[in-house]
N, C-alpha and C positions, 0 to 999 in steps of 0.2 A: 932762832926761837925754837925751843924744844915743844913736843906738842903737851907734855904736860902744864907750861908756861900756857901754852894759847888756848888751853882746858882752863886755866885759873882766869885769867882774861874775858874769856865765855862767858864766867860764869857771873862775872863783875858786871858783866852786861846783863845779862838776864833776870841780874838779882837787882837791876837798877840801881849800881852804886856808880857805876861810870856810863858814861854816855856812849855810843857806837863811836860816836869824833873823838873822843878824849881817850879811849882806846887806842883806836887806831894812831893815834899822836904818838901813844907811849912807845909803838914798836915800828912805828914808822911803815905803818901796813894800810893798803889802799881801803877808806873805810866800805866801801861796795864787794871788797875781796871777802874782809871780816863780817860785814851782814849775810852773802852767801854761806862762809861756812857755819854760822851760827845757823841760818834754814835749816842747813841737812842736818846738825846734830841734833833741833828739836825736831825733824822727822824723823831720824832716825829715836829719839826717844819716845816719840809718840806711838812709833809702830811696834817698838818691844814692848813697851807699858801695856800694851792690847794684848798681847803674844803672851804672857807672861804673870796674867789674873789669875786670880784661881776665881776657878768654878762650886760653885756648891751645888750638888742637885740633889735634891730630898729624895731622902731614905723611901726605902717601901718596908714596909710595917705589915 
């Protein structure tokens, strides 16, 4: 499984179209393997999403 495949899989989860079990069915991946890595990649998008705001800070006039 290439990681762009288990990127589309991810996202099938998250976007609640398959379920973590029915996933993991399709690629024959231990469903507790696939709930891990799905954690890190919404932590890891939780933490660039913070990093990566923009800031507005009023003008001085």
């Amino acid at each position: 499984m290439t990681p762009q495949e288990i990127g589309e899989l991810i996202e099938l989860i998250i976007g609640d179209i398959l379920t973590l079990e029915e996933a993991a069915a399709i690629e024959c991946i231990d469903p507790r393997e696939l709930s891990r890595v799905i954690d890190e990649v919404m932590t890891f998008k939780s933490r660039h999403s913070r990093n990566n705001s923009v800031v507005c800070l009023p003008s001085k006039i």
